[in-house]
C-alpha positions as CSV (number, residue, x, y, z in Angstrom):
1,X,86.6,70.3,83.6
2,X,88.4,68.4,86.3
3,X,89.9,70.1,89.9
4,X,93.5,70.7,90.3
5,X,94.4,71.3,93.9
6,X,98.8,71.8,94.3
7,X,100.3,70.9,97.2
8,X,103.1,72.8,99.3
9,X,105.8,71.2,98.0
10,X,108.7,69.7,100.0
11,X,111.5,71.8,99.0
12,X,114.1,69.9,101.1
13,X,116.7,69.6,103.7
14,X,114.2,68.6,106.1
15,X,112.0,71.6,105.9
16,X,108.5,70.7,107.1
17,X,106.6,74.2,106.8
18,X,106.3,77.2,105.1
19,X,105.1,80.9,105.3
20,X,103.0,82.3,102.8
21,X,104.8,85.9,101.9
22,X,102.6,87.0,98.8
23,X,100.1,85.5,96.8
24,X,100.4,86.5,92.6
25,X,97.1,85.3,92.0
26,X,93.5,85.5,93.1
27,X,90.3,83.6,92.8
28,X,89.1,84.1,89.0
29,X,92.6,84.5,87.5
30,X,93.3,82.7,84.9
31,X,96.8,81.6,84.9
32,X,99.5,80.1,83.0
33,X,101.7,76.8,83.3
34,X,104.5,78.0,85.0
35,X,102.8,81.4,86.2
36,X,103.8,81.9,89.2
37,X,101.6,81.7,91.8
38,X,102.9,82.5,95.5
39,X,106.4,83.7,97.3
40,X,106.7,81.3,100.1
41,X,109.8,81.6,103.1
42,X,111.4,78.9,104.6
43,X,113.7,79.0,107.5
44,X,116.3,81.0,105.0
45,X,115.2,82.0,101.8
46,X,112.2,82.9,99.7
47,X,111.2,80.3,97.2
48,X,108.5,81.3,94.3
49,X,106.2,78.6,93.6
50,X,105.1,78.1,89.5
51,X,101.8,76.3,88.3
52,X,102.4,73.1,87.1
53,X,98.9,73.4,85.1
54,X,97.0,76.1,83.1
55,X,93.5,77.0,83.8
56,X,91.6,79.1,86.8
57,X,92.1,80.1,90.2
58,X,89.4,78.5,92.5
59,X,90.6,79.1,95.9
60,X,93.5,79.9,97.9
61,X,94.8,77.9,100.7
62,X,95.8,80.4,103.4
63,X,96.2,84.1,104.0
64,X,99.6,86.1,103.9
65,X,101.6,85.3,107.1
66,X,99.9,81.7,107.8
67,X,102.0,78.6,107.9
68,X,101.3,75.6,106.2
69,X,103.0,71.8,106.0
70,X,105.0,70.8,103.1
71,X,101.9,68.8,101.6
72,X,99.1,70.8,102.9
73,X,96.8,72.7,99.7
74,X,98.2,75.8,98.8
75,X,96.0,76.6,96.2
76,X,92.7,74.8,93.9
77,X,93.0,75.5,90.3
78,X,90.3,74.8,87.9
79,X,91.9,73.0,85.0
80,X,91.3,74.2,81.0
81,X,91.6,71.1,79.5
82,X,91.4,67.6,81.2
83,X,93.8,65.5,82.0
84,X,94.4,61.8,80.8
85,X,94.8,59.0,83.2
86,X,98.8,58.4,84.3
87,X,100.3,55.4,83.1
88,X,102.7,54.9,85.9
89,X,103.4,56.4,89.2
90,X,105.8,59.7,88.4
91,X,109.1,59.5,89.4
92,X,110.8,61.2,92.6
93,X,111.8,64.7,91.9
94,X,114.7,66.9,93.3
95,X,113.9,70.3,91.7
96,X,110.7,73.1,93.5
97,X,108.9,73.1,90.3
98,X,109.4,69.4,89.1
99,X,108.0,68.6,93.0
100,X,104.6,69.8,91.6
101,X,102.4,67.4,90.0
102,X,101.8,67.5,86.8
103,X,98.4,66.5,84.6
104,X,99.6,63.4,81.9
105,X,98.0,64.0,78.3
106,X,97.1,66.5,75.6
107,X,99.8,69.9,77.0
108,X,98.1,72.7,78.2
109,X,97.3,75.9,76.2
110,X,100.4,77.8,74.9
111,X,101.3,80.7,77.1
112,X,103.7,83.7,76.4
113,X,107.2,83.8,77.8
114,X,107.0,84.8,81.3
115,X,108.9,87.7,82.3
116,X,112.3,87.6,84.4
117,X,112.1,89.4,87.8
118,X,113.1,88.7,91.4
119,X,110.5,88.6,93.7
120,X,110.8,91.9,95.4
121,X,110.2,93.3,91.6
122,X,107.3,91.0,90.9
123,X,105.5,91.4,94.9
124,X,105.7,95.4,93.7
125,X,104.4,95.2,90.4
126,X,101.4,93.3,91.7
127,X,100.6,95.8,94.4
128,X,100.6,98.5,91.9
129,X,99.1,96.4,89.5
130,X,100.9,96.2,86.8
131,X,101.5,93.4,84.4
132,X,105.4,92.7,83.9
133,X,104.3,91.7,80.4
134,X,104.0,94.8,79.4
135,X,107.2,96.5,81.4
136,X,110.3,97.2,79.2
137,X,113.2,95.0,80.3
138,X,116.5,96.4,80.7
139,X,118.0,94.1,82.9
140,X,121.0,91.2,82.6
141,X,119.0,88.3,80.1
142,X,115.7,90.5,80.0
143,X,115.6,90.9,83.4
144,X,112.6,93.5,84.9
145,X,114.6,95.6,87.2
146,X,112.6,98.2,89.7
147,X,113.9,101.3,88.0
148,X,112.1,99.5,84.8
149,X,109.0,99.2,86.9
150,X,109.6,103.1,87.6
151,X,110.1,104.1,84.2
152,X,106.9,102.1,83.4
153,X,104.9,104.0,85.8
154,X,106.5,107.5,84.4
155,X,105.0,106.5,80.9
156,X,101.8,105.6,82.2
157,X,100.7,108.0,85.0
158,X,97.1,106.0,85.6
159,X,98.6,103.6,86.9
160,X,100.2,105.5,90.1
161,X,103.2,107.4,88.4
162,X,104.3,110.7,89.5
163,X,101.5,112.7,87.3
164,X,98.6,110.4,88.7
165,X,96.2,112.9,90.8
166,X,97.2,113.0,93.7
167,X,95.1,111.6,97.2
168,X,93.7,113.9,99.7
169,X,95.9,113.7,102.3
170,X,94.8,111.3,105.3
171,X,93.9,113.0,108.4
172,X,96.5,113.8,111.5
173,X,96.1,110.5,113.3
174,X,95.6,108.3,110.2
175,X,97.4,104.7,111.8
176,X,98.7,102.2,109.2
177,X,98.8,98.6,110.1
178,X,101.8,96.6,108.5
179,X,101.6,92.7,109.2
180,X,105.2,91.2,109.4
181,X,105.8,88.2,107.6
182,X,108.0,86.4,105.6
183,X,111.6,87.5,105.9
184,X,110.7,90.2,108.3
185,X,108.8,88.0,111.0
186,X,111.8,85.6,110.6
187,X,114.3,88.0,111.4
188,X,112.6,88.9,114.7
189,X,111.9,85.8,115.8
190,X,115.9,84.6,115.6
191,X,116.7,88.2,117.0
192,X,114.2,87.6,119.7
193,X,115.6,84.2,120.1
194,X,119.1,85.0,120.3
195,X,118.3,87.5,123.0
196,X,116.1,85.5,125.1
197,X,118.4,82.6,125.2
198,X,122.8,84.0,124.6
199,X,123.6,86.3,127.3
200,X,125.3,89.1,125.3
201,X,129.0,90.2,126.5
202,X,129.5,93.4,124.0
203,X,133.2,94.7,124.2
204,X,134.3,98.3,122.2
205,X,137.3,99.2,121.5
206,X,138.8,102.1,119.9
207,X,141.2,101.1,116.7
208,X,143.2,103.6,114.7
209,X,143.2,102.8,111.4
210,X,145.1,105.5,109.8
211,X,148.0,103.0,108.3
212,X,145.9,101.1,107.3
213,X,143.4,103.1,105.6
214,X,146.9,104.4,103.9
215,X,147.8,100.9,102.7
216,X,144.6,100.4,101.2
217,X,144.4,103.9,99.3
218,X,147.9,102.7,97.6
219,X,146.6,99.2,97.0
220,X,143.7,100.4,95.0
221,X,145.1,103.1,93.6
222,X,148.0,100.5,91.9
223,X,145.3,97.4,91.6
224,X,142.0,98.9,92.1
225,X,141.5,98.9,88.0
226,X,142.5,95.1,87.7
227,X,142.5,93.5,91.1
228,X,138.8,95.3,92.0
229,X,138.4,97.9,94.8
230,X,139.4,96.7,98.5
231,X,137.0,97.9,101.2
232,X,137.8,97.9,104.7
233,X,136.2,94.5,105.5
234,X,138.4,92.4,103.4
235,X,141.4,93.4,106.0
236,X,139.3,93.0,109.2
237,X,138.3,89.6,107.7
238,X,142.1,88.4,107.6
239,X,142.5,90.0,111.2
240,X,140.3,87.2,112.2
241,X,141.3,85.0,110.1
242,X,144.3,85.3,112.2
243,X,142.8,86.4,115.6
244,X,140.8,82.8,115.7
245,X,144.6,80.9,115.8
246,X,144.5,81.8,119.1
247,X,141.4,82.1,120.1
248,X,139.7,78.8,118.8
249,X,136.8,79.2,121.4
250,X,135.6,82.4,119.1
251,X,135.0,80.8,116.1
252,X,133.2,78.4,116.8
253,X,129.1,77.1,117.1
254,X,127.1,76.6,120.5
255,X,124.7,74.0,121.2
256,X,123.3,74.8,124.1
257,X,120.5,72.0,124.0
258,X,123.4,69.1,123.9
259,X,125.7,71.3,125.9
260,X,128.5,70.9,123.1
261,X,130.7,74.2,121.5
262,X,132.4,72.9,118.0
263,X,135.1,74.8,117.5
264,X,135.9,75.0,113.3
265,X,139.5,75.3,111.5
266,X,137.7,76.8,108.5
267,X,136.7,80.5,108.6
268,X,133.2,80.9,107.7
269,X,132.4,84.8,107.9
270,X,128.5,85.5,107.9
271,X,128.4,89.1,106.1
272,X,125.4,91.0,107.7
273,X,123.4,92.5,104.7
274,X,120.4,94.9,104.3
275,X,118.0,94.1,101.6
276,X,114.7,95.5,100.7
277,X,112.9,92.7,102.7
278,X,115.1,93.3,105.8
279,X,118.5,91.7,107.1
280,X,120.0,88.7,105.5
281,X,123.4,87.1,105.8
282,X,125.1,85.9,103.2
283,X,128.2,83.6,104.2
284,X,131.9,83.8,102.6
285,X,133.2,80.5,103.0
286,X,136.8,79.1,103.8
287,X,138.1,82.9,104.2
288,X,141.3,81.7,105.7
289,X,142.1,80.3,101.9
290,X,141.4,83.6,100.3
291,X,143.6,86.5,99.8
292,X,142.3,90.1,100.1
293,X,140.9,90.9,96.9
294,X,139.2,87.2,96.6
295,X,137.4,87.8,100.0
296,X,136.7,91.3,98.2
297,X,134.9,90.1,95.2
298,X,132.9,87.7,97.3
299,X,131.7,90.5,99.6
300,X,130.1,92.1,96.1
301,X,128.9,89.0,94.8
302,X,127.2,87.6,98.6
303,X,125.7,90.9,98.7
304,X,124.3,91.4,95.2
305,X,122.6,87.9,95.4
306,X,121.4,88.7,98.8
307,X,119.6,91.8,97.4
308,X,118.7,90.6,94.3
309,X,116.6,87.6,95.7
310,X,119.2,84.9,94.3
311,X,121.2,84.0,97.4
312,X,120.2,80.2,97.4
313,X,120.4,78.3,100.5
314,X,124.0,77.3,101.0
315,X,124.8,81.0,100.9
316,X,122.7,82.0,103.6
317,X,123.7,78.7,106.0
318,X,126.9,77.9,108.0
319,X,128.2,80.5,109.0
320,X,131.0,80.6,112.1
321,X,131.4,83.9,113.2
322,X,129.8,87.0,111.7
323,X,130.2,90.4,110.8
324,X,128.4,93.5,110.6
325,X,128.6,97.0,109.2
326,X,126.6,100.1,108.6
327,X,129.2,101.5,106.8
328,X,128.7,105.6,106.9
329,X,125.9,105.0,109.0
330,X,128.4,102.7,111.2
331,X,128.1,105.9,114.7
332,X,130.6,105.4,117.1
333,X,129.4,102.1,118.5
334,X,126.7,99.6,118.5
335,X,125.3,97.1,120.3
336,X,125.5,93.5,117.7
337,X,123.3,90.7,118.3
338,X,124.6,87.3,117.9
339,X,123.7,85.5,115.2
340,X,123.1,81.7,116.7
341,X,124.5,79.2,117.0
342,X,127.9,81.9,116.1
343,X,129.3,83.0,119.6
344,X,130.5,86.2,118.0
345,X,129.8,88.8,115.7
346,X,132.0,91.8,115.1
347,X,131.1,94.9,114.2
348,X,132.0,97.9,112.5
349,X,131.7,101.7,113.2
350,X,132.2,104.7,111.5
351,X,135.9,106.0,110.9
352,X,136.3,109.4,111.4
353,X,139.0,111.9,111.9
354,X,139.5,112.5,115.3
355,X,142.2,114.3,117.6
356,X,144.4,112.3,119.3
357,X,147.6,113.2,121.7
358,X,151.1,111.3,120.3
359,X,154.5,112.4,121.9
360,X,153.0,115.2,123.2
361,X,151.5,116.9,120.1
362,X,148.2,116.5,119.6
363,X,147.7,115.0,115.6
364,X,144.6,113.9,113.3
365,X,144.0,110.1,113.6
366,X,141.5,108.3,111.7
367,X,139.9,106.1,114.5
368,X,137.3,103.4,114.3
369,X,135.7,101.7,117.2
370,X,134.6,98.2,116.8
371,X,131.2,96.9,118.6
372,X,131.9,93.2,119.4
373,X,129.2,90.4,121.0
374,X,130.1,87.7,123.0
375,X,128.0,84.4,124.5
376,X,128.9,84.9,128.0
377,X,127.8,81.4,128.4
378,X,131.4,80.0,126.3
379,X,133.2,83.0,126.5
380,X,134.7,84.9,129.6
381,X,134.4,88.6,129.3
382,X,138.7,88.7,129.4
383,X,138.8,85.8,126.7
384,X,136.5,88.4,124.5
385,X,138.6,91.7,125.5
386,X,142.4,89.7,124.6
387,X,140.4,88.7,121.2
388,X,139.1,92.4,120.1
389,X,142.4,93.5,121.1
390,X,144.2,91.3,119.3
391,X,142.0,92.5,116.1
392,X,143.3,96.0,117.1
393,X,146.8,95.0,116.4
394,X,146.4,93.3,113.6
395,X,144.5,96.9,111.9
396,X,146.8,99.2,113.5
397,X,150.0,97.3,112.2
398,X,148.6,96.2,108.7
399,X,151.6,94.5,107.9
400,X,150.7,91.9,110.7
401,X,148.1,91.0,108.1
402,X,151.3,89.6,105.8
403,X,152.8,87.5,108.0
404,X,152.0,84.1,108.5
């Protein structure tokens, strides 16, 4: 029996290192060609690594939350059947999983299908230890969804379901120690990053949005059923859209090592998102050529791949000014963090009903503040103020939104 060792591979656009997320294997597993065998992270997304080879786990190249160079061992993996020489040098590969080597000669032993699941599914079914061979599919294609992972426990309480006895309960000053890596640790070091270096300008302003929360209650009520549903963010989207005509400066990247702001024609909206393994931003591209319900449908579809694992990386890249939301959660104003090298990021609040005085009489409004951040460094606090109110307009008069 020969050695096997597999190398990180190089996924790419310049990408020299990884993090190890989660490991799917252990010394003494057997595995399967095409098992996979780790979640790694680059700077934007998490990329599951396969087995190019069947046989036996020998060792493991690093610990969760270690970094290692594209072409550093990841993992050693006893081989079941040995390999024949190569006849030639193999050929430059594009694809993750065609990067791997691969042993020449007699194919490995057959192995079943492997199962369909994204890697949030497949990092929880090995912490409860579960085998998704044996889980009931009733996702899209076959696909192992977490309430099929739920159900699975429900029909076999040993392995943790809600009949499993249940654990004394730890004592009153039981700690627990979480290490953050992957996705997590990446989103606080940009967050730390973007604080440390962009001096935050953050603007709120108070928008009334009863007309246009009245337009788009008519809108989907006549086109809802064949147009799709329109949430709010499809009409603050075309408010910058046309906000960023006049004030280039906002939309726009910042450089600060070369000293050099790019301002950008095209409209690339990051869409702040929360997933299961913490915040991700999906980008809507070229929103100044969409109309509201396209930028609608791409808000569901950005999202659901963001959540879902699938967001590949020229979804998650490129972005020129962003927006965030916490939709009910939304409180009357926030404090957004720029996402760099953006200048801006908008955000949402909660709309609520409030009291307000018109003519004299005091009538129910339904108001909105929006939380915006600024880099003071490229854009004067008035520049930012004449921007957010020019957003304001544009919601309060919806049928500004029309008119080109």
């Amino acid at each position: 029996m020969s050695i096997h060792p597999i190398k990180v591979p190089d996924l790419g656009e310049g990408i020299a290192e990884i993090e190890l997320v989660a490991w799917h294997v252990q010394p003494g597993d057997a595995v399967a060609e095409d098992q996979v065998l780790a979640e790694v992270m680059t700077d934007k997304a998490s990329v599951e690594i396969p087995s190019p080879v069947a046989g036996t786990v020998l060792a493991l190249g690093g610990e969760i939350g270690q970094t290692l160079a594209v072409g550093a061992e990841l993992i050693r993996i006893e081989l079941d059947a040995e390999p024949a020489p190569m006849s030639a040098p193999a050929a430059v590969q594009t694809s993750m999983v065609e990067a791997l080597p691969r042993p020449a000669g007699p194919a490995p032993p057959a192995s079943p299908q492997r199962p369909i699941a994204s890697p949030a599914v497949r990092t929880r079914a090995w912490e409860l230890g579960i085998d998704l061979q044996d889980v009931t599919a009733s996702g899209t294609a076959g696909r192992i969804t977490q309430a099929d992972l739920d159900a699975h426990l429900v029909a076999h309480p040993a392995r943790g379901g809600p009949h499993a006895p249940r654990p004394a309960p730890p004592p009153a000053d039981a700690t627990q120690t979480v290490k953050i890596v992957g996705l997590r640790r990446r989103i606080a070091q940009r967050m730390q990053e973007s604080k440390r270096r962009i001096p935050h300008f953050t603007y709120v302003e108070e928008v009334d949005v009863s007309e246009l929360e009245a337009l788009r209650a008519r809108l989907n009520a006549k086109w809802g059923a064949s147009r799709g549903h329109l949430s709010l963010l499809p009409f603050l989207i075309r408010a910058i859209v046309l906000a960023v005509r006049e004030f280039g400066q906002i939309n726009a990247r910042f450089d600060d090592e070369a000293g050099v702001l790019t301002r950008h024609e095209a409209v690339h909206v990051g869409i702040a998102t929360q997933t299961d393994g913490g915040l991700m931003v999906p980008v809507l591209r070229n929103a100044q050529g969409r109309d509201l319900w396209s930028n609608a449908a791409e808000i569901v579809r950005l999202a659901d791949a963001a959540r879902s694992g699938k967001a590949v990386r020229d979804e998650l890249s490129g972005s020129t000014i962003t927006i965030t939301s916490l939709g009910r959660l939304g409180g009357i104003m926030s404090t957004p963090v720029i996402n760099p090298p953006e200048v801006a990021i908008v955000g949402v609040n909660r709309i609520a009903l409030r009291p307000v005085i018109r003519d004299g009489a005091m009538v129910a409004r339904q108001l909105m503040n929006l939380s915006s951040s600024f880099d003071h460094r490229v854009v004067d606090g008035a520049v930012a103020a004449a921007f957010v109110q020019c957003l304001r307009e544009c919601l309060e008069q919806p049928a500004i939104l029309f008119i080109e």
